[in-house]
Backbone as a chain_set.jsonl record, in Angstrom:
{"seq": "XXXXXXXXXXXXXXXXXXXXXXXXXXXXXXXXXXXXXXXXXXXXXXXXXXXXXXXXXXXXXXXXXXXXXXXXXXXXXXXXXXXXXXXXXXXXXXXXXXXXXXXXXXXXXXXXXXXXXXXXXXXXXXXXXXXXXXXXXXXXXXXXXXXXXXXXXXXXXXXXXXXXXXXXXXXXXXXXXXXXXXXXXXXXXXXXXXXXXXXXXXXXXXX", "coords": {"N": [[-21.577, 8.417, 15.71], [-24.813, 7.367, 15.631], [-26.687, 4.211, 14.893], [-28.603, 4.413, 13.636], [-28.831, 7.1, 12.842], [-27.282, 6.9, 10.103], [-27.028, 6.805, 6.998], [-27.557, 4.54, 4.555], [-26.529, 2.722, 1.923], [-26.356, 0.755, 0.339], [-27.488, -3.087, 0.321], [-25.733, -6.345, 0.81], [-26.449, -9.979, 0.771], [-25.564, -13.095, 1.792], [-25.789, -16.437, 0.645], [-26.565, -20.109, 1.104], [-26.721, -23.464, 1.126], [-30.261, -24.348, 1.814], [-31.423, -21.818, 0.738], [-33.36, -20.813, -0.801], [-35.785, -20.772, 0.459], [-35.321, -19.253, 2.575], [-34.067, -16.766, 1.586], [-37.078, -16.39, 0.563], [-38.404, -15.991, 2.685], [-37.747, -13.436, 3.465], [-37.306, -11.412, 1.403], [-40.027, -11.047, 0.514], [-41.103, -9.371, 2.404], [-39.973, -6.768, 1.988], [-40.598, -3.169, 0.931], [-42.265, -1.871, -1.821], [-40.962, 0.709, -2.771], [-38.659, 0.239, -1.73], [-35.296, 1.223, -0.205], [-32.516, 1.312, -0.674], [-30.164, -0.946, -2.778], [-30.492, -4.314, -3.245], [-28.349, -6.613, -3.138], [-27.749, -9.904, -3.94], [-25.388, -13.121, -3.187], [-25.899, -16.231, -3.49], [-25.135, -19.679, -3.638], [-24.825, -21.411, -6.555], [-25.031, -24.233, -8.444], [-23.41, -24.689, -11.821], [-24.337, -23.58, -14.966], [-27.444, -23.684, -14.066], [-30.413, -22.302, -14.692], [-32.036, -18.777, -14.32], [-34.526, -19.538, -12.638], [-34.281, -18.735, -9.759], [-34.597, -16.308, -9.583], [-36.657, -15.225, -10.921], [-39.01, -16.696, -9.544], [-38.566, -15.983, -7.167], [-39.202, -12.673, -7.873], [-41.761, -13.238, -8.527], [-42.75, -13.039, -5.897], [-42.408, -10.947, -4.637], [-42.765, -7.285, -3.771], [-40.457, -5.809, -4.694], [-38.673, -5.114, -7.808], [-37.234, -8.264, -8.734], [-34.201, -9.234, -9.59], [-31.345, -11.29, -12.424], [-28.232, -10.042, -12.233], [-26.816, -8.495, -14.088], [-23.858, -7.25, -16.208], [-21.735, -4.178, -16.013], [-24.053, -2.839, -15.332], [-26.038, -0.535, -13.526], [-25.798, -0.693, -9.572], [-29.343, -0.125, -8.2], [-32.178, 1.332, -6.2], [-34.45, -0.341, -4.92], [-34.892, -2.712, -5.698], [-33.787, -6.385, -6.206], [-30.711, -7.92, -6.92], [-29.668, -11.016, -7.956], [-26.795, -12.793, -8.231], [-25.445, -14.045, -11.225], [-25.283, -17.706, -11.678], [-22.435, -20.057, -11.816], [-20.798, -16.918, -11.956], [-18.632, -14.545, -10.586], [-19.741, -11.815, -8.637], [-19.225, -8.879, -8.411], [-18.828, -5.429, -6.902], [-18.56, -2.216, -8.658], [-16.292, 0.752, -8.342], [-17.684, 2.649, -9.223], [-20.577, 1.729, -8.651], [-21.515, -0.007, -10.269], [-22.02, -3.315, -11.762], [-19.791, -5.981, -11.958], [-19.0, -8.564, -13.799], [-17.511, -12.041, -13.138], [-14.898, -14.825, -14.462], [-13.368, -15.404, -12.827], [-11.055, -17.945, -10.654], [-12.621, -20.049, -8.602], [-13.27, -19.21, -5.358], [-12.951, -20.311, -1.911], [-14.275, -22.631, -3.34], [-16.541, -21.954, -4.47], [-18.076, -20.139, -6.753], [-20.564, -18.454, -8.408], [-19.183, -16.122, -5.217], [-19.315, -15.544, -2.023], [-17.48, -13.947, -0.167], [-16.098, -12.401, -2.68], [-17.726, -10.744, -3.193], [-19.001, -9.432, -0.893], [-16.476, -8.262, 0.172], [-15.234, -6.678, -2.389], [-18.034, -4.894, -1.866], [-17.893, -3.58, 0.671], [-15.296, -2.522, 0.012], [-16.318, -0.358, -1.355], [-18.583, 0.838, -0.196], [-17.83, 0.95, 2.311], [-18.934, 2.293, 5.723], [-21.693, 2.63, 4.818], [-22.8, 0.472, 4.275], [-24.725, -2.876, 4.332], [-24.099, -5.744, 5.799], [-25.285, -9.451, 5.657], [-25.452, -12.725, 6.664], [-26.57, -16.299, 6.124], [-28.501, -19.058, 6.207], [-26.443, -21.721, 5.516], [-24.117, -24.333, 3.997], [-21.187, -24.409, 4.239], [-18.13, -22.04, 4.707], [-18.098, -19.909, 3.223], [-18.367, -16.271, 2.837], [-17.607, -15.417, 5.114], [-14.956, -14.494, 5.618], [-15.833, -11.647, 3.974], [-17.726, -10.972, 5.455], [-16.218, -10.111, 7.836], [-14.658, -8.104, 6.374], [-16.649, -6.465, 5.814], [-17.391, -5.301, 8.313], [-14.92, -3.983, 9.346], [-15.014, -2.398, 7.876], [-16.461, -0.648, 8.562], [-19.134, -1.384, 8.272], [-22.451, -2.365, 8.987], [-23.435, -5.366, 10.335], [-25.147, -8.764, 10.073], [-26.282, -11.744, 10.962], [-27.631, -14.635, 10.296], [-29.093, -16.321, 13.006], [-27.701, -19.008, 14.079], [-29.09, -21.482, 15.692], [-31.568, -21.619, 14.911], [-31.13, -21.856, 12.118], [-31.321, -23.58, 9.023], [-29.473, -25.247, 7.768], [-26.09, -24.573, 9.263], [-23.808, -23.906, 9.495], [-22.437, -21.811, 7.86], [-23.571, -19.209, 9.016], [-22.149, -20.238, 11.581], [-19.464, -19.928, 11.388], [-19.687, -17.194, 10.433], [-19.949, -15.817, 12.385], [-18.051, -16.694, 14.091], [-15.717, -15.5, 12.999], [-16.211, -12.293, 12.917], [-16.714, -9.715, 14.616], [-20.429, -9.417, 15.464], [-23.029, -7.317, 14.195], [-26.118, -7.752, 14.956], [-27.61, -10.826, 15.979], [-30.051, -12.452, 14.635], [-32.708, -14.263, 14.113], [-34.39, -15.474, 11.412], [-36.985, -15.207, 10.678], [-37.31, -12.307, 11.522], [-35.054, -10.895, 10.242], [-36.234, -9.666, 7.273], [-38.403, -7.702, 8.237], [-36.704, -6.052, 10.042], [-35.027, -5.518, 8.257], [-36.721, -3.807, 6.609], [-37.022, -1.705, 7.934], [-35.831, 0.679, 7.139], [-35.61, 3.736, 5.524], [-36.914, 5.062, 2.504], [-34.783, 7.111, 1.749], [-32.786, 5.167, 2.837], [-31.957, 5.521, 6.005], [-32.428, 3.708, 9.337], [-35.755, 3.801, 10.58], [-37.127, 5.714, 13.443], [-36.096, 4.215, 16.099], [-35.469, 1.71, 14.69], [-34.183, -0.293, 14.347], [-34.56, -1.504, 17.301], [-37.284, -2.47, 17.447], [-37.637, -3.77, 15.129], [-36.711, -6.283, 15.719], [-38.848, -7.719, 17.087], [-40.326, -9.646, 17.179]], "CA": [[-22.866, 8.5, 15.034], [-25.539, 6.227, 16.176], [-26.771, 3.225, 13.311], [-30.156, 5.301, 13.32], [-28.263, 8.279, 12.179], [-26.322, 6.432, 8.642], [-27.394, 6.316, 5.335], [-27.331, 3.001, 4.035], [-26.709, 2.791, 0.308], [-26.467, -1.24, -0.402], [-27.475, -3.836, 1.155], [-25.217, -7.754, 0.405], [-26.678, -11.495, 1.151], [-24.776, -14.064, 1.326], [-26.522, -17.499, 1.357], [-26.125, -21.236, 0.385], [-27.945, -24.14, 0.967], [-31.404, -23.881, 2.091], [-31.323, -20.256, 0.377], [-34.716, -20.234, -1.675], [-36.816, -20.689, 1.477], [-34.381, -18.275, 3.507], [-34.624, -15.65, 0.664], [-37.981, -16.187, 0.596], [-38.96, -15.359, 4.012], [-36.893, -11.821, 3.867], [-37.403, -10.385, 0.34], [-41.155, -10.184, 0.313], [-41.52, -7.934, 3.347], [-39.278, -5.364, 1.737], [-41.636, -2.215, 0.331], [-41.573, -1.165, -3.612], [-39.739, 1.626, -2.748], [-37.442, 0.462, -0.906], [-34.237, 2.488, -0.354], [-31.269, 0.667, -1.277], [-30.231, -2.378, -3.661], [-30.136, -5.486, -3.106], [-27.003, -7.552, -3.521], [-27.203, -11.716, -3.289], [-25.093, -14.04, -3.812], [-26.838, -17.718, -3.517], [-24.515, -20.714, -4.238], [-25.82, -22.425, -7.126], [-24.162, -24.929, -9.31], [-22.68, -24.306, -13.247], [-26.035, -24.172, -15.582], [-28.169, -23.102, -13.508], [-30.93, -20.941, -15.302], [-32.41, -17.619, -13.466], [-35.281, -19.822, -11.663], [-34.184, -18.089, -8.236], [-34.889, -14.692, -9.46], [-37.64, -15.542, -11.317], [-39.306, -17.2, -8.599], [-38.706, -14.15, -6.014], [-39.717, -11.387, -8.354], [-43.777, -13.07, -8.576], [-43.467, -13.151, -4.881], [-41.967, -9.848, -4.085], [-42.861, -5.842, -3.903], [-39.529, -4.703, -5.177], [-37.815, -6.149, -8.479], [-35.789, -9.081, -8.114], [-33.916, -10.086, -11.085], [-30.28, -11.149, -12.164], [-27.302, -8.616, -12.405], [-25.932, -8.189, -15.592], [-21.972, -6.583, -16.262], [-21.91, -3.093, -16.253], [-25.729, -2.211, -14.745], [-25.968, 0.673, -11.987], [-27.106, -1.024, -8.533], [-30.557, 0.81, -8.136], [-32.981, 1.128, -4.9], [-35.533, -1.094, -5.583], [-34.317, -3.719, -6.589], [-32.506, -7.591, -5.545], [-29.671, -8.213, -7.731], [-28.915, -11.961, -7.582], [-25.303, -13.085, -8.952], [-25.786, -15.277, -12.11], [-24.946, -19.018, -11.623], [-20.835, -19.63, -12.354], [-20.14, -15.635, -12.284], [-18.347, -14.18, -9.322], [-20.485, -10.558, -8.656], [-18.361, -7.51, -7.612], [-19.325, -4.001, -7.604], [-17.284, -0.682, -9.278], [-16.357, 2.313, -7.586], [-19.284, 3.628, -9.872], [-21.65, 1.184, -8.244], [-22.043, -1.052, -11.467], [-21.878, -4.501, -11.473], [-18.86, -6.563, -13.004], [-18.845, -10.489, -13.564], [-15.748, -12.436, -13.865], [-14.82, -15.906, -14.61], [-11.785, -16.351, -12.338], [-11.168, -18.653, -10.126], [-13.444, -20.336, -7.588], [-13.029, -18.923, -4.176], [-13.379, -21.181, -1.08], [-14.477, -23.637, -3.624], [-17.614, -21.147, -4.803], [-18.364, -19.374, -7.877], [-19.783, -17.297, -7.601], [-18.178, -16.05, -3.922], [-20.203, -14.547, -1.272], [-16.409, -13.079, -0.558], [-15.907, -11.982, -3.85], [-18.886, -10.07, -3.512], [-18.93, -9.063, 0.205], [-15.244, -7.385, -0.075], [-15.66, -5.539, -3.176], [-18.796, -3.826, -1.732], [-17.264, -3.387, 1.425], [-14.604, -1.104, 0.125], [-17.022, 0.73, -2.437], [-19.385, 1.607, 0.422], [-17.469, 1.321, 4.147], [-19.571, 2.239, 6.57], [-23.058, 2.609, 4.401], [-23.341, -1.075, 3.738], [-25.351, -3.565, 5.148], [-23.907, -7.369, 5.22], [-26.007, -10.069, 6.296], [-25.168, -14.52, 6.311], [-27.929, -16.796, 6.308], [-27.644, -20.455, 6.004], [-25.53, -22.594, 4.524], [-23.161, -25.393, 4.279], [-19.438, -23.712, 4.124], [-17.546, -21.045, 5.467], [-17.378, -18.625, 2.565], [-18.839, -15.261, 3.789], [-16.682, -15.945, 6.946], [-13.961, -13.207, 5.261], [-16.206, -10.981, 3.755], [-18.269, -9.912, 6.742], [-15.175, -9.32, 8.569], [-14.52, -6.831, 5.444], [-17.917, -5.399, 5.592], [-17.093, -4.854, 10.275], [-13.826, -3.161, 9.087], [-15.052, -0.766, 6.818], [-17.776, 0.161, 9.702], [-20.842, -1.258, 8.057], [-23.14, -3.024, 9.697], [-23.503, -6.711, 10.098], [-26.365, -9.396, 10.859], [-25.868, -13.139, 10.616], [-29.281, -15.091, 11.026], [-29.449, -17.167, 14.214], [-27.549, -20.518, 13.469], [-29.649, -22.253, 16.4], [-32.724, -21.989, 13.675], [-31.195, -22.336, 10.378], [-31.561, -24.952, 8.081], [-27.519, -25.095, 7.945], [-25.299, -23.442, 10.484], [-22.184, -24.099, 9.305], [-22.382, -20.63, 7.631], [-23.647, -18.264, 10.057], [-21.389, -19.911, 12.521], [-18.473, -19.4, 10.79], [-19.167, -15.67, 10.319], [-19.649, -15.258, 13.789], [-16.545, -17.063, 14.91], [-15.16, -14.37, 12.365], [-15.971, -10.916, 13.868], [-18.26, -8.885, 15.917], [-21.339, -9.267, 14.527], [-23.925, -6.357, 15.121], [-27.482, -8.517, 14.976], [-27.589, -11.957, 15.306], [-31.124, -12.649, 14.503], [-33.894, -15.154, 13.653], [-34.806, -15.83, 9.969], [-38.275, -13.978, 10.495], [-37.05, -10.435, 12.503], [-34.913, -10.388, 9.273], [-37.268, -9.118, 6.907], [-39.041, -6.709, 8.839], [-34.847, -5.13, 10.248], [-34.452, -4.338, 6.684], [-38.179, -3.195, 5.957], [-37.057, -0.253, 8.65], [-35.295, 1.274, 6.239], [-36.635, 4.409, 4.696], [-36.758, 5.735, 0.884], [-33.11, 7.47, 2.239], [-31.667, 4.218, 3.25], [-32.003, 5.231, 7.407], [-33.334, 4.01, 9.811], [-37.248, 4.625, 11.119], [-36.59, 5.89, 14.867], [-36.34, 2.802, 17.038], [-36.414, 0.793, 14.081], [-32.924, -1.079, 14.79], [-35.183, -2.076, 18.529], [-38.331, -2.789, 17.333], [-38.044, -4.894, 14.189], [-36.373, -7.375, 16.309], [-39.834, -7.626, 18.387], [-41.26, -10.56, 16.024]], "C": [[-23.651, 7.214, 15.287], [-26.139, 5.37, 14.773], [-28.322, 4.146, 12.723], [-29.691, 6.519, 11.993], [-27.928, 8.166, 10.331], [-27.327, 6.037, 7.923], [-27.226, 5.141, 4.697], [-27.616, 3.298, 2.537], [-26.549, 1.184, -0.296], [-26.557, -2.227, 1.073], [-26.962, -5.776, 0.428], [-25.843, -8.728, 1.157], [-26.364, -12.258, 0.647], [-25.733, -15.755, 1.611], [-26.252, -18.639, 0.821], [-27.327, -22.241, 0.839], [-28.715, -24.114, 2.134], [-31.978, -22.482, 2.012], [-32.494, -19.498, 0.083], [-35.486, -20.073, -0.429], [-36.527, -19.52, 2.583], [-34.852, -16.525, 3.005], [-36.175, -14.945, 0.295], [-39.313, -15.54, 1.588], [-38.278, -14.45, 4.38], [-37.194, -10.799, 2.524], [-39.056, -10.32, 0.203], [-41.558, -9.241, 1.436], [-41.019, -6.543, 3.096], [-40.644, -4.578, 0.8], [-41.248, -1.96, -1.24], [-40.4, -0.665, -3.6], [-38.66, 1.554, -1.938], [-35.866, 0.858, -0.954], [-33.317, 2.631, -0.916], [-31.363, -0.613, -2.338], [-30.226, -3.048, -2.832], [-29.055, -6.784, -3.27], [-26.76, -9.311, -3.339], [-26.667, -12.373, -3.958], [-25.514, -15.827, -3.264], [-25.919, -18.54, -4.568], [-25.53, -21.843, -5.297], [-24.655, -23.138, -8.203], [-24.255, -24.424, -11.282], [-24.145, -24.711, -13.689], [-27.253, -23.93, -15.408], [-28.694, -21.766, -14.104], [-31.405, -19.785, -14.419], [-33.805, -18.048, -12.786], [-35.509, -19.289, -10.718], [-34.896, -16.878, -8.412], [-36.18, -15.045, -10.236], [-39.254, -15.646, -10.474], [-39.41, -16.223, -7.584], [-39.793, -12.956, -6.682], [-40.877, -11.539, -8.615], [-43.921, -13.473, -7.33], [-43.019, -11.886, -4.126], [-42.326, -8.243, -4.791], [-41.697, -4.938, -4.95], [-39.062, -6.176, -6.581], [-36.811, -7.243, -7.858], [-35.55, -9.621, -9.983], [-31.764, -10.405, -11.11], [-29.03, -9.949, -12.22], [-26.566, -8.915, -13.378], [-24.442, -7.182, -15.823], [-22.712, -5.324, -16.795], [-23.391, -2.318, -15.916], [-25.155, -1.494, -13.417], [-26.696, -0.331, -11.144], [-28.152, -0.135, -7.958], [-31.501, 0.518, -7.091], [-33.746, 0.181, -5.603], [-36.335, -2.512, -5.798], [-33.557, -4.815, -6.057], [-31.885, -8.188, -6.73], [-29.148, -9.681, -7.639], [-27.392, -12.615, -8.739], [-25.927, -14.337, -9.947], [-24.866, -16.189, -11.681], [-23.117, -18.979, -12.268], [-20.358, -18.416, -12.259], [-19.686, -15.34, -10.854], [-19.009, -12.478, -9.803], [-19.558, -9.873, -7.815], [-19.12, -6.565, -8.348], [-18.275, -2.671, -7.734], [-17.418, 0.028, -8.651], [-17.285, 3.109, -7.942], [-20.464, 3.285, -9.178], [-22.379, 0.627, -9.612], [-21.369, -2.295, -10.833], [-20.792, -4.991, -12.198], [-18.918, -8.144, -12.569], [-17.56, -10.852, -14.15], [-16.251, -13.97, -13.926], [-13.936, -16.347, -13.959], [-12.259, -17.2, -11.465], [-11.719, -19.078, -8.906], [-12.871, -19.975, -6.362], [-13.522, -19.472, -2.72], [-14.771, -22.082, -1.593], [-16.569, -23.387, -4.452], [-17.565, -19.785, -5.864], [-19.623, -19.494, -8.502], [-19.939, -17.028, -5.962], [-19.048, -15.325, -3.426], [-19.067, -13.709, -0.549], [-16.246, -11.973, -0.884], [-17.158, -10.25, -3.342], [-18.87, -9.083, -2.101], [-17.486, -7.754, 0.63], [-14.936, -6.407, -0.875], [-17.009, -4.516, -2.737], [-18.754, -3.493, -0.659], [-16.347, -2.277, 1.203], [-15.526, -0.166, -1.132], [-18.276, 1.495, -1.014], [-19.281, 1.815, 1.744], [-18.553, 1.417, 4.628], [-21.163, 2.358, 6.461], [-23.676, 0.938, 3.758], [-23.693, -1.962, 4.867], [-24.973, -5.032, 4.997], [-24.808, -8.403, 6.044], [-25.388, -11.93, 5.652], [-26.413, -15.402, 6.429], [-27.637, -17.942, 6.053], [-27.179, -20.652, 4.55], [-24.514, -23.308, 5.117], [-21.661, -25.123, 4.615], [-19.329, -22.734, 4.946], [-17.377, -19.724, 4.332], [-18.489, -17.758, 2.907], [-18.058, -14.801, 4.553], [-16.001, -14.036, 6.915], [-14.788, -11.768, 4.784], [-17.49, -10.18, 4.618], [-17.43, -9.354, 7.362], [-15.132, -7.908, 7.706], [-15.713, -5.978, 5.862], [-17.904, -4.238, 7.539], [-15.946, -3.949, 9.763], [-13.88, -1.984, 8.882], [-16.034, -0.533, 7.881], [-19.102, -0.377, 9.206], [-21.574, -2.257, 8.84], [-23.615, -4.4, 8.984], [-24.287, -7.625, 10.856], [-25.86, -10.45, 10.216], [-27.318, -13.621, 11.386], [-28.575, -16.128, 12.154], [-29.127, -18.77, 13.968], [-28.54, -21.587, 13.956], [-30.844, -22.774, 15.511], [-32.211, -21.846, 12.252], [-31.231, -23.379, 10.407], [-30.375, -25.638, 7.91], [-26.639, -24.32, 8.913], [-24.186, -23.465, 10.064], [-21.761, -22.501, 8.971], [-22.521, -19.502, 8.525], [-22.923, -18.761, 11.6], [-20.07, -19.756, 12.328], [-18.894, -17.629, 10.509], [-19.099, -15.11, 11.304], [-18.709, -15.392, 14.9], [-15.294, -15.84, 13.892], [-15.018, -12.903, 12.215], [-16.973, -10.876, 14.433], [-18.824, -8.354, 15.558], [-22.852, -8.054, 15.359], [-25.306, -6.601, 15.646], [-27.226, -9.654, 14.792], [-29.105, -12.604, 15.569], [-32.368, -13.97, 13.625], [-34.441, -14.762, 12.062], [-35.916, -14.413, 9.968], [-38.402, -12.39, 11.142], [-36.477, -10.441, 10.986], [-35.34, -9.343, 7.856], [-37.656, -7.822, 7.106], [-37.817, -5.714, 9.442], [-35.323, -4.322, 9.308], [-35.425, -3.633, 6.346], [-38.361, -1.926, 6.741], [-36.445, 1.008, 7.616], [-36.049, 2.262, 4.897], [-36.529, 4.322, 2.972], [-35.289, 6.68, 1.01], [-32.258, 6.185, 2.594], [-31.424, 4.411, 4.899], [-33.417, 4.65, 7.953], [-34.213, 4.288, 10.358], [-36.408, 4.919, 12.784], [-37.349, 4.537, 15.341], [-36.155, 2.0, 16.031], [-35.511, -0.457, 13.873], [-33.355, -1.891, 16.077], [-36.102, -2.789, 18.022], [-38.547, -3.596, 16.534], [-37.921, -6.141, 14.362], [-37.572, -7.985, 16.898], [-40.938, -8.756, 17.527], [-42.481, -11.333, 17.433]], "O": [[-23.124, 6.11, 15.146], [-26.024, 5.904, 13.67], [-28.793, 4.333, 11.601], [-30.04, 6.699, 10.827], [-28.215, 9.024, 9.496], [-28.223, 5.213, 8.109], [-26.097, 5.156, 4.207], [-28.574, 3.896, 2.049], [-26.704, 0.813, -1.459], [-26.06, -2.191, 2.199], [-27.746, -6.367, -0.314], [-25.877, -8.458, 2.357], [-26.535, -12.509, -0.546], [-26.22, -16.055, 2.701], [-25.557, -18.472, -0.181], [-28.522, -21.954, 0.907], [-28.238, -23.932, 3.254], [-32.75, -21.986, 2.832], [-32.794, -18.335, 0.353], [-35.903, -18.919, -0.324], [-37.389, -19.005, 3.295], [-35.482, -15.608, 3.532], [-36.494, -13.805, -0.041], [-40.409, -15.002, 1.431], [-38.026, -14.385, 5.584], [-37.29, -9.578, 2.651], [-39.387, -9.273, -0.353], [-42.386, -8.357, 1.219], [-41.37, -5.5, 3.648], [-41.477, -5.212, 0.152], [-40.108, -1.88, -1.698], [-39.308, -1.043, -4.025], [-37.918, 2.447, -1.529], [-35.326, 0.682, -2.047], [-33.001, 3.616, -1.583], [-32.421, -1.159, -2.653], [-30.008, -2.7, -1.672], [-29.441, -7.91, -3.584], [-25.819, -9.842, -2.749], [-26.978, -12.535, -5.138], [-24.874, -16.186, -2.276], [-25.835, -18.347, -5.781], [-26.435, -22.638, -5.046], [-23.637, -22.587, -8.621], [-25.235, -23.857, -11.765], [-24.898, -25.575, -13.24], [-28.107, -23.921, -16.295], [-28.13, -20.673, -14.165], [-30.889, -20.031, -13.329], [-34.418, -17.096, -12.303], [-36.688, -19.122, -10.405], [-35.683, -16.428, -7.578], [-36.957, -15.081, -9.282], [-40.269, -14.979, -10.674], [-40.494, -15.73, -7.271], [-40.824, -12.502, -6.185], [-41.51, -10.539, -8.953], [-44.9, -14.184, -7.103], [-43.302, -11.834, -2.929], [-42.21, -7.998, -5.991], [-41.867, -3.936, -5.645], [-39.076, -7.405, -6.507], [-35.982, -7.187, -6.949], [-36.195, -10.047, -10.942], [-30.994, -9.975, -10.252], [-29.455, -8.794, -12.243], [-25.622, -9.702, -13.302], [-24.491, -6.156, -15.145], [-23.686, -5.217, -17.54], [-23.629, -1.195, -16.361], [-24.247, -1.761, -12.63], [-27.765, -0.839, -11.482], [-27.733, 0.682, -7.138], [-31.732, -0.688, -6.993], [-33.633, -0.025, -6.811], [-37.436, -3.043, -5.947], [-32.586, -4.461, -5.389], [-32.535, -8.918, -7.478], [-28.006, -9.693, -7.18], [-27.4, -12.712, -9.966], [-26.639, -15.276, -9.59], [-23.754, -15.811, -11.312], [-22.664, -18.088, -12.987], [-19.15, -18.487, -12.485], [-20.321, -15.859, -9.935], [-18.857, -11.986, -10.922], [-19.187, -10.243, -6.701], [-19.696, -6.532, -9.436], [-17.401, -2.33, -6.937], [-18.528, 0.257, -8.17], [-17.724, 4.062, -7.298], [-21.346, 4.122, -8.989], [-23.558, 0.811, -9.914], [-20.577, -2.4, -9.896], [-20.698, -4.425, -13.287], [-18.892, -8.705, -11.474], [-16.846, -10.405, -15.047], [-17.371, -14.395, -13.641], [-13.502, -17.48, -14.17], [-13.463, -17.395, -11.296], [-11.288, -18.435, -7.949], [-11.764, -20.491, -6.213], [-14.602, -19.004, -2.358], [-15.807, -22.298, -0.964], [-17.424, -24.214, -4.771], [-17.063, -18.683, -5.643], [-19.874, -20.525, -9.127], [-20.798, -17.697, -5.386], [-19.633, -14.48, -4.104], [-19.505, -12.615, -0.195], [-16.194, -10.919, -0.25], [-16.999, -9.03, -3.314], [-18.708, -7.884, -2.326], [-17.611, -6.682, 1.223], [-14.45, -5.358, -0.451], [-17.033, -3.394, -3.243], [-19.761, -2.81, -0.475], [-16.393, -1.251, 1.881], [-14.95, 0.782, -1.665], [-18.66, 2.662, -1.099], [-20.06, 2.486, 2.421], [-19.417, 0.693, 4.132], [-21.908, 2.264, 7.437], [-24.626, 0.556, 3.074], [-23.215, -1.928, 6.001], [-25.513, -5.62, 4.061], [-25.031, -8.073, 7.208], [-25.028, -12.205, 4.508], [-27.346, -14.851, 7.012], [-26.496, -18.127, 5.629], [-27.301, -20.244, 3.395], [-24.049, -23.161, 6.248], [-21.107, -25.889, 5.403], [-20.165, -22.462, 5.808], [-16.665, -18.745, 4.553], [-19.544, -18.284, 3.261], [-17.862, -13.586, 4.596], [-16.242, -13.011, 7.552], [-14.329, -10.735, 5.272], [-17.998, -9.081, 4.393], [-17.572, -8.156, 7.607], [-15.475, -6.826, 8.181], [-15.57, -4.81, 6.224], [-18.234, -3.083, 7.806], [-16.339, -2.788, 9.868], [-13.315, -0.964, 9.277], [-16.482, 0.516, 7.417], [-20.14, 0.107, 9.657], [-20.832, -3.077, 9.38], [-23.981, -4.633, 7.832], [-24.298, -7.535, 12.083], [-25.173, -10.382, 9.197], [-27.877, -13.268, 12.425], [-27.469, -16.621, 11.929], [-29.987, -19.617, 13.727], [-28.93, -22.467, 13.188], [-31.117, -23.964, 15.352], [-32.999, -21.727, 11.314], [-31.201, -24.158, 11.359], [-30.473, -26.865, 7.942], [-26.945, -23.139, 9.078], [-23.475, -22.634, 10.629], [-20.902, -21.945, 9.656], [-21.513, -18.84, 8.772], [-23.001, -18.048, 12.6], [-19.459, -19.374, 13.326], [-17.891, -16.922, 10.41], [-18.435, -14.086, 11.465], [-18.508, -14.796, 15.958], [-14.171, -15.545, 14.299], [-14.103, -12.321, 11.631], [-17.876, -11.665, 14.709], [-18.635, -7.193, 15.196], [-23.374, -8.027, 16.473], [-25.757, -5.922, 16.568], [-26.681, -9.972, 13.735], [-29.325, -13.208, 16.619], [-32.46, -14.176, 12.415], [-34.864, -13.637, 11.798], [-35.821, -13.26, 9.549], [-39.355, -11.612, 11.18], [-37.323, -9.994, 10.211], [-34.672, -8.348, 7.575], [-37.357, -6.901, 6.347], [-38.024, -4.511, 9.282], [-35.779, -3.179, 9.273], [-35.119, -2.646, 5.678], [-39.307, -1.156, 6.574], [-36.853, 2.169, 7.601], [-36.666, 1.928, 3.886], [-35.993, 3.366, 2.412], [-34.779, 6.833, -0.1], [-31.031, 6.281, 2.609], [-30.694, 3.532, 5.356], [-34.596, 4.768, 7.62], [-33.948, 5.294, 11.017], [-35.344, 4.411, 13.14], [-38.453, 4.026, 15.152], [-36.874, 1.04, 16.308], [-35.933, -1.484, 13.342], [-32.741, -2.948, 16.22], [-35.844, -3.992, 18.077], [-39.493, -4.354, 16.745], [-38.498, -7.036, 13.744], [-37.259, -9.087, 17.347], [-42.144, -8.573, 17.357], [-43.386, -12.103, 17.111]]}, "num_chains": 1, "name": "protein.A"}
């Protein structure tokens, strides 16, 4: 089945530092309606109030806000992981926050997060890395290549950090590895079904 063909039902971002400006140049091109959730996790330190989402959601089309325990992930919508919580999602497609323990030194885990929605949605999920300082991600794209879903890592040569997106790409075989600003406009192919537009896997690349 060609990537045109698949339904996409979530889409995960993993990001760390230099995130707000990263985030910022990918979540306002997405449409109201756009098809699927949104899933990010953005390393931020203990304390940390909901600024990020705050901040997105009076510069973006679709909600952005944080994800709260037990909420359905809903099209629409960018879910960012509250500050300290590790974000996983239920076989229902609700959200659950934990308190355990920091995972490659990050809580909450772009992992954590990447692996649990990996096996809740195999081959209809979309993972994407974007800068940052570390390696966590690294494992949880592999998860997301496993289960069949499709995987983009921005273009280390132009991030702000590389350490991240080159660690996920020394970690499998990544399906897009693309420039900050094609980002955006990829995902903005994506209908009100979650496929997508014809060509639209060629063409969004065409910044």
């Amino acid at each position: 089945m060609s990537r045109a063909a698949v339904r996409f039902e979530a889409v995960v971002i993993g990001v760390s530092a230099g995130g707000l400006d990263a985030l910022r140049a990918i979540l306002p091109r997405l449409p109201e309606n756009f098809g699927v959730p949104v899933i990010v996790v953005q390393h931020q330190a203990p304390g940390t109030n909901d600024f990020f989402a705050r901040f997105l959601d009076q510069r973006c089309a679709v909600r952005v806000k944080e994800a709260e325990e037990k909420e359905a992930a809903a099209p629409g919508t960018v879910y960012l992981a509250p500050a300290d919580y590790h974000l996983l999602i239920e076989d229902d497609r609700t959200f659950s926050l934990t308190l355990e323990n920091r995972v490659r030194f990050a809580r909450p885990s772009i992992d954590v997060l990447f692996e649990s929605a990996a096996d809740v949605y195999g081959p209809r999920l979309i993972g994407i890395i974007l800068t940052g300082a570390n390696d966590d991600g690294s494992h949880g794209l592999a998860a997301v290549k496993r289960q069949g879903g499709l995987t983009v890592v921005q273009d280390p040569g132009a991030a702000e950090v590389d350490t991240m997106p080159r660690a996920a790409l020394a970690a499998a075989s990544i399906d897009y590895v693309l420039p900050l600003a094609a980002i955006g406009p990829f995902l903005a192919n994506l209908d009100k079904n979650g496929a997508f537009h014809s060509d639209g896997l060629v063409n969004s690349i065409r910044i």
